[in-house]
C-alpha positions, 0 to 999 in steps of 0.5 A, a space after each residue: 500500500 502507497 501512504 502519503 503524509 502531508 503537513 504544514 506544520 511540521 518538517 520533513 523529519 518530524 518525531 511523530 511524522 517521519 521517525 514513528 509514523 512512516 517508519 512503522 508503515 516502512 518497516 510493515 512492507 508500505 510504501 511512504 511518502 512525506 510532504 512539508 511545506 516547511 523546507 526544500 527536500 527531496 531523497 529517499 531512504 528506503 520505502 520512505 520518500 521525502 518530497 517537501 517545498 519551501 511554502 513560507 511565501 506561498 499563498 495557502 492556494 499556491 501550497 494546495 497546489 503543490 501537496 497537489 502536484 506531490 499526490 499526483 506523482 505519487 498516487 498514494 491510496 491513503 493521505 495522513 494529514 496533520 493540518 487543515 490544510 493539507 486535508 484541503 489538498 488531498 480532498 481537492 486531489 480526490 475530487 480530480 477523479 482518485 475516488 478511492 484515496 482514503 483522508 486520515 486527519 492527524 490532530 495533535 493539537 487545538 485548533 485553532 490554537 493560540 499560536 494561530 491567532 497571535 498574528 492577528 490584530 486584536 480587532 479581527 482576531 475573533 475573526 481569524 478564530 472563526 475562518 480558521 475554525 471553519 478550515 478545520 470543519 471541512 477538514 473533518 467532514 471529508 475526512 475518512 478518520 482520524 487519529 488523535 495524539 491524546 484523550 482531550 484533544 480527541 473529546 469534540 471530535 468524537 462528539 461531533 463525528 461518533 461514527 468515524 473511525 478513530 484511533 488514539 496513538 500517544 507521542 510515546 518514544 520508539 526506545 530504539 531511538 534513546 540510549 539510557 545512561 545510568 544516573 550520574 548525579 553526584 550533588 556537587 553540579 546539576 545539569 538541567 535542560 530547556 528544549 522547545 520554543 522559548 517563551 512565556 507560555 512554554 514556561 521559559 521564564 519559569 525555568 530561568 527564575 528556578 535556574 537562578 533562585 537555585 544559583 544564588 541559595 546554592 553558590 557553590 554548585 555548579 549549574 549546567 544549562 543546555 538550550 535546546 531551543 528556537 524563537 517563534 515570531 511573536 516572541 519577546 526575543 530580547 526580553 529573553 536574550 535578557 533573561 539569558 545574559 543575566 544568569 547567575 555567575 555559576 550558571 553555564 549555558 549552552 546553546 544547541 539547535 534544533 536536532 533530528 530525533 536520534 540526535 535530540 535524544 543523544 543531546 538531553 541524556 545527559 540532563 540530571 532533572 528534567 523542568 517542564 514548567 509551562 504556564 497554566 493556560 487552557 490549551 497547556 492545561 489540556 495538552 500532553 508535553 511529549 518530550 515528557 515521555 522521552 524524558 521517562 524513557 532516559 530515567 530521570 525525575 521530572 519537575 511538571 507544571 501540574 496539567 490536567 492532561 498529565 494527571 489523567 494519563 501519566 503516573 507522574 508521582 512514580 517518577 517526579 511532581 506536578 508544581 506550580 511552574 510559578 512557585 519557585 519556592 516550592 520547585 526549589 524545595 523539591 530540587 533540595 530533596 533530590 539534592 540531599 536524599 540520594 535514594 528518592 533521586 535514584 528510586 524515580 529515576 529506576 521508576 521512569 525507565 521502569 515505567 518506559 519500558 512498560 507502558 510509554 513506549 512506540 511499542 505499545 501503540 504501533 501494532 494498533 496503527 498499522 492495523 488501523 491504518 490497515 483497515 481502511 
């Protein structure tokens, strides 16, 4: 079978995408191709075709044209979208007469999101909101079935369309893909680690106001940082680069870029404690962070802002807390404990792995998508 990934989101090499997804459908004998509006490239590995174009000045019109072009030279029996866009294309390519080419929709996130509208001028951004509400609409009504990364985010989905087929495939991490280190964490240096876009809903400031509460009650111990991490436009760039200048005379900070899967899990298995502490909102409160299962997978705690989504589908208490992202005395009183009792740290780290290898593994949901996207 010819399986198409379309996104405009994500690039070519996406973690979920390219590196779970269409490795999966690779190795059970399909043929794959994934499609980015995101970067220029094309190459082959193995059954796994990548053909993207550089979409950032084309018109939405000019992108739907080119995923077009890309289906048609392909001519795939099955089309995994993970926007509204793409969805758009592929029913589009439908109706030119490929009757028979079935529309997943990927839903990963809100939509329409936060990040979506931030672009908007406050006067028209209802406005906004609703036409990117009305894309998503039509992307669901023609689409075949959907696939949802997590329970909240599948909840209006499966209200409004009960009598599609759906399958729920968590952000769980193919282990082949991490080596797990044992614990090094000696007490006399730290090394934390930030990845991801850096700004206030994502928890950036959160982190740094630990980071250096941390330095200065602890002068003594030396503090690592590694940023793995990118501006998104729209955000406070130079109150951040800032916020990075005026770290503590014991905090060292790196700066890394953005990696592929194998070589962001090599790059933050090195991290003694992991910080997750995005702010509280609506959309994070109902979202599942998937770096927090790769976090479990190298076996260590994990500091978490205290999400709604995390409690219901992760034992976060086994391996690490939820917090207030904004109580840094309380975050602090936490780090103390892991920094004076030796033993607690050590138990969460065994019982992160423990429960990686268990249950927050690709393993666990990859037979169920194959046989999912099979039975279309």
């Amino acid at each position: 079978m010819k399986l198409a990934f379309l996104t405009s989101g994500h690039y070519p090499y996406d973690d979920r995408i390219y590196w779970h997804m269409a490795c999966t459908l690779s190795e059970s004998g399909h043929k794959v191709m994934v499609a980015s509006s995101k970067t220029e490239k094309k190459e082959e590995n193995g059954n796994i075709l990548i053909d993207s174009f550089d979409g950032e000045k084309q018109s939405k019109k000019e992108k739907i044209i080119a995923f077009n072009m890309r289906l048609e030279a392909f001519n795939p029996e099955i089309a995994v979208c993970s926007e509204p866009l793409p969805v758009l294309a592929a029913i589009r390519y439908k109706r030119n007469g490929v009757r028979n080419l079935k529309i997943i929709y990927d839903i990963t996130e809100w939509y329409p999101s936060g990040r979506f509208l931030k672009n908007y001028h406050p006067f028209i951004k209802w406005f906004g909101f609703l036409r990117l509400l009305l894309a998503n609409l039509a992307a669901c009504m023609h689409a075949d079935g959907f696939i949802f990364g997590e329970w909240y985010k599948s909840r209006p989905y499966r209200f409004f369309f009960p009598l599609r087929p759906y399958r729920i495939v968590t952000y769980y991490p193919d282990l082949k893909y991490i080596r797990h280190l044992e614990p090094s964490f000696a007490g006399e240096k730290i090394r934390f680690l930030y990845s991801g876009e850096i700004s206030a809903s994502k928890g950036f400031f959160n982190f740094m106001n630990v980071v250096n509460a941390l330095a200065d009650k602890h002068k003594d111990l030396s503090i690592e940082v590694k940023l793995i991490a990118w501006f998104e436009p729209g955000t406070d760039r130079e109150k951040a680069e800032e916020c990075i200048a005026s770290a503590a005379e014991n905090v060292i900070i790196s700066r890394v870029t953005k990696q592929r899967l194998p070589d962001f899990s090599e790059a933050i298995n090195t991290t003694d404690i992991f910080l997750e502490l995005r702010n509280k909102t609506f959309e994070n409160s109902y979202s599942l962070p998937i770096k927090l299962f790769y976090y479990a997978a190298l076996g260590r705690p994990v500091i978490i802002s205290d999400l709604r989504a995390v409690k219901r589908d992760v034992r976060i208490d086994d391996f690490g807390y939820l917090v207030n992202p904004e109580d840094t005395v309380q975050i602090l009183r936490i780090i103390d404990g892991y920094l004076t009792d030796r033993d607690l740290y050590m138990s969460h780290c065994t019982s992160a792995r423990r429960l990686a290898e268990d249950s927050y593994n690709w393993t666990r949901v990859a037979a169920g998508f194959v046989g999912f996207i099979e039975s279309l």
